[in-house]
N, C-alpha and C positions, 0 to 999 in steps of 0.2 A: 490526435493530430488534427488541426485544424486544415478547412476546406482552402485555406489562401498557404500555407505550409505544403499544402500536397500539390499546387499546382507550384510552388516555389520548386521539387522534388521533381519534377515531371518533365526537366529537360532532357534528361540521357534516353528516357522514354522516346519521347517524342521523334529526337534526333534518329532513334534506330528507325521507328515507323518511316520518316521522313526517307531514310538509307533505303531502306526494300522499295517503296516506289519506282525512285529514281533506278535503280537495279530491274524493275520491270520494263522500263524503259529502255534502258539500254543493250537489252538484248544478250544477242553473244556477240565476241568478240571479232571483228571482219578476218575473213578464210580467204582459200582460193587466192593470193597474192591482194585483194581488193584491199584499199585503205579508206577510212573511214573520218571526214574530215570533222575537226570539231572547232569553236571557238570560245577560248578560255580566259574569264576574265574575273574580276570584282567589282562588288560597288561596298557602300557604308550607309550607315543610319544611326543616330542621334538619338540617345533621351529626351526628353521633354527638357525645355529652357538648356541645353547643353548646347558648348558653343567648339565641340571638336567631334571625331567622331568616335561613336562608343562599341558599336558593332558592326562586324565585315561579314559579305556574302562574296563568300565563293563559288563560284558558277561554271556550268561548263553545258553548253549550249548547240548542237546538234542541228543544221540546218536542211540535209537530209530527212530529217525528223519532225522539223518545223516548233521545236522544244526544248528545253532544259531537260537533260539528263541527268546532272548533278549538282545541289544545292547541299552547301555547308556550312555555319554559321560558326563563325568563332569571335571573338574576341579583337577590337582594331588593332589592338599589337602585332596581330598575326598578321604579317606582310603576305601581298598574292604570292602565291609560289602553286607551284605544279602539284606537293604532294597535301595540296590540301582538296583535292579532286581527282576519279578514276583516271587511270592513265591503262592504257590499255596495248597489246600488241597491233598492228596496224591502223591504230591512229594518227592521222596528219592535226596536231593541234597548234593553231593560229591564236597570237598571243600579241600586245601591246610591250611598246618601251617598258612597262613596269615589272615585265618576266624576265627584264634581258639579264641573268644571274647565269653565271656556270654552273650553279646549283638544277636549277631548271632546267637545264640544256642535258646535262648530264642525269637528271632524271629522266628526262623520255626517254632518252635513249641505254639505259638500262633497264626500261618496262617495256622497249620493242617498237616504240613511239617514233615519231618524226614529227619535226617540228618546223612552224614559220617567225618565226618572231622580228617585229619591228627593232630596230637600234637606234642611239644616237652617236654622234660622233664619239662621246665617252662613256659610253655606257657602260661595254667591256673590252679589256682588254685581246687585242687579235696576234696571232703569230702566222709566220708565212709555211710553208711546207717545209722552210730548213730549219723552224722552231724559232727564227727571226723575228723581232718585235714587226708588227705590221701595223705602215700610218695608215688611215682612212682617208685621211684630206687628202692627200698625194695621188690617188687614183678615182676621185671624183670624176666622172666624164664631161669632155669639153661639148660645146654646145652640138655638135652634130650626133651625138652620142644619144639615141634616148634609154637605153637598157644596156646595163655593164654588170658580167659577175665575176670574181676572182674565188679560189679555193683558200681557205686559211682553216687556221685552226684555232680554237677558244679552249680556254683554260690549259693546265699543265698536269703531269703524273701521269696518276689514275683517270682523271677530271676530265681529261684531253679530248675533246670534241670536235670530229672533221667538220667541216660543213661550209654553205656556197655564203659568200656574199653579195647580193644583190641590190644594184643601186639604181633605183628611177626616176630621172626626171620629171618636175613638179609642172603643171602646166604655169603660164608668166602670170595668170590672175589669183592660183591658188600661190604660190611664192610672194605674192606682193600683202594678201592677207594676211599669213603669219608673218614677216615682215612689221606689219602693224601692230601684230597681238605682240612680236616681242619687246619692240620701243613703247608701247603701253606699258607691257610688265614694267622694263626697267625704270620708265617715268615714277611709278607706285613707287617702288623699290629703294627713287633715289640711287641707282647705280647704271653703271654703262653697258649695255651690250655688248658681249662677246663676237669679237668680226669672224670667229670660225663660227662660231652657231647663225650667225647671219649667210653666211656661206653655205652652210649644211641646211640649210631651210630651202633649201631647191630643190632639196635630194628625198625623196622616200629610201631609207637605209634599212633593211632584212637580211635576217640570217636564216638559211634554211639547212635541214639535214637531206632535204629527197635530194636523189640526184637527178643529172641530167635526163636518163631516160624515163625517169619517173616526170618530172615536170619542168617543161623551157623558163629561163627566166621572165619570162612575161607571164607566162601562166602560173608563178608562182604569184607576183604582181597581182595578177585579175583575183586570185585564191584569197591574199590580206585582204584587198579593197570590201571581201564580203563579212568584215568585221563588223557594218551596220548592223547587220541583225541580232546583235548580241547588243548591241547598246540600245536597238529598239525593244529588242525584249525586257530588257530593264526598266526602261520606261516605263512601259505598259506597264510590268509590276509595281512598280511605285504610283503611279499616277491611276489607272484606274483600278489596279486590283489592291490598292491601298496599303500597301506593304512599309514604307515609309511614314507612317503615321503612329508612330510608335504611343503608347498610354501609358506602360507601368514608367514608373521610377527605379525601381528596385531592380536590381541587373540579372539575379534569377529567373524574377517575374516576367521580365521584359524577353530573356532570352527563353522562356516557355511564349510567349504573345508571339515571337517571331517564328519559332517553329511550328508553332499550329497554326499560324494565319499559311504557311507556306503549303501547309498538309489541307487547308480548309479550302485554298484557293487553285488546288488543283484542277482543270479543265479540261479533264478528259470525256466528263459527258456536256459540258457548258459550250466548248470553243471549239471540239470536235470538227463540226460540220462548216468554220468558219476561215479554215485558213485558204491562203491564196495561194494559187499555182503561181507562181512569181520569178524569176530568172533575173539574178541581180546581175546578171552581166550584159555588158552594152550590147557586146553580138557574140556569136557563138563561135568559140575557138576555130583555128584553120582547122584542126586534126579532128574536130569532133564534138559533141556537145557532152559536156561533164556528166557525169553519173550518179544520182544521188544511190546510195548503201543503204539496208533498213536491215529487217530481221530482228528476232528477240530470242532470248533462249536461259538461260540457268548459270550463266558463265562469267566471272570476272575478275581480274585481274588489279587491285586495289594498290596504289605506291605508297601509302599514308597509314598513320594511326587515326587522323583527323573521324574516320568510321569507325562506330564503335561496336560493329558486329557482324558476322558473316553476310552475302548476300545472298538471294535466291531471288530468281525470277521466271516466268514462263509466258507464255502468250504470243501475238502476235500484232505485226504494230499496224496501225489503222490504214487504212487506202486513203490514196488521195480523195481529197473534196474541193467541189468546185470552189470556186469565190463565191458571196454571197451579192444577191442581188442587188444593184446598185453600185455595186463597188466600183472605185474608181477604175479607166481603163488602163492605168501603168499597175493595175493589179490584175491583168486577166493577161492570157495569151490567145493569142490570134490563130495562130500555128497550132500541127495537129497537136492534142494533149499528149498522145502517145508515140515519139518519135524512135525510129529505130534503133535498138541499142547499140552503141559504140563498143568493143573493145577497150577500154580503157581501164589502170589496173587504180586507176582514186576514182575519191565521190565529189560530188557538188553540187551544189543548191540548182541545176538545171532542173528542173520538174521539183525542185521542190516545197515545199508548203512551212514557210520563215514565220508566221506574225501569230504563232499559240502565245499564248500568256505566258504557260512555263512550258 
């Protein structure tokens, strides 16, 4: 067998090495009532001269951790969905319009999971507590209103999924933006904009499963907004750890180039010593400053075939490190590094270290 045949062969390989990292990573599963927030998303990548996309990464992104905890490579047919990443008992995982599936919903919450996910006006289908069709438009808050949630229920059966809905008001500069991007679309399009999606563009729209005394509707609000760091981690892998730069043609080839670049460009002795103490919240909750979770341990809890083999892991996960010198100052904290811990039963990126590669 030739030497370009065996690396043709060498994805399911690859793929398992790829699995056990990320399993070291992720430790054990959060105890002791604590939850464990994550941010669960996709991106794609292209063959060479291809003009759609060929390959999807599934991601699922630990801000606590300051990392990727799980990467999976499939195939673009493969739509994001939940079980194509660990899903875990006491996970809080934050998700984009593109998970809004009662598939999704109903899978975290059959692994033990909780969920945040953004909406749009029709995304999915809502029912009221009497199993009543439920409109969204109709209870949009009128201007004095900046935070509104109602109880409803998604999907139907078995599928049936309680959960809060959460509506927030747009600041009038970020409304008038999208506003813009949608009369652009429809210009491109040649067609008219929809007056309820011009309506609904005021509104940030979430569906959460925590409940009340797990977290206020604003604080689930402050929780989504920390979806940057997953889309900044993306970048970074595409842009300087070169992930996106795909060479082979050949879709075996190709899907072995992207597994090993992902196993090659891991930075746990490279980027170690470079993330930033950073606190992506404007200021710190009334009740407390969020909690970031860590720990590792041998444990997990998998929702998917997408892995193709047991995990195992052990160790322990790094201490914080400062910024590095020079760093800008909306990367450093002023305040003591180590503030007194809150009682609180989630975690959050307060103390913790967002900007690793993976």
């Amino acid at each position: 067998m030739s030497l370009l045949e065996r690396l043709r062969n060498a994805g399911d390989y690859l793929a398992d090495i790829l699995n056990h990292l990320m399993a070291d990573r992720r430790g054990d599963a959060p105890a002791g009532g604590q939850l464990r927030l994550s941010m669960v998303d996709g991106s794609t990548v292209s063959l060479p001269s291809s003009d759609r996309s060929d390959w999807r990464l599934h991601a699922r992104y630990e801000p606590a951790r300051g990392c990727f905890t799980d990467l999976v490579i499939t195939e673009a047919q493969t739509a994001e969905a939940l079980c194509c990443v660990s899903v875990r008992p006491g996970d809080v995982l934050v998700q984009d319009r593109g998970y809004a599936r009662v598939r999704n919903f109903a899978h975290a919450r059959m692994n033990g999971a909780d969920f945040i996910t953004r909406i749009g006006w029709r995304s999915v289908r809502l029912f009221d507590i009497k199993g009543h069709g439920f409109d969204l438009l109709t209870v949009l808050p009128d201007s004095t209103a900046a935070v509104v949630e109602h109880p409803v229920f998604v999907g139907d059966g078995r599928k049936r999924v309680a959960a809060r809905l959460i509506i927030a008001r747009k600041p009038p500069e970020a409304v008038e933006r999208q506003h813009r991007r949608l009369y652009r679309k429809a210009s491109r399009n040649g067609s008219q904009t929809d007056p309820r999606t011009l309506r609904t563009a005021g509104f940030m729209m979430m569906l959460t499963s925590l409940s009340a005394e797990q977290a206020t509707a604003e604080q689930v609000v402050r929780l989504y907004r920390m979806r940057w760091q997953v889309e900044l981690a993306f970048k970074r892998l595409k842009s300087l750890g070169g992930f996106a730069k795909l060479h082979a043609s050949d879709s075996r080839l190709a899907r072995t180039w992207l597994l090993a670049h992902l196993i090659a460009t891991r930075p746990d002795r490279d980027f170690a010593g470079r993330r930033s103490r950073l606190s992506p919240l404007s200021h710190t909750p009334a009740n407390g400053a969020w909690r970031a979770s860590g720990g590792a341990g041998k444990e997990d809890t998998d929702g998917c075939n997408a892995h193709s083999s047991p995990e195992h892991a052990s160790g322990k996960a790094a201490p914080p490190a400062h910024a590095p010198q020079g760093a800008s100052p909306n990367h450093q904290e002023n305040a003591n590094p180590n503030p007194k811990a809150r009682n609180l039963p989630y975690p959050s990126a307060y103390e913790a270290r967002p900007l690793a590669l993976l």
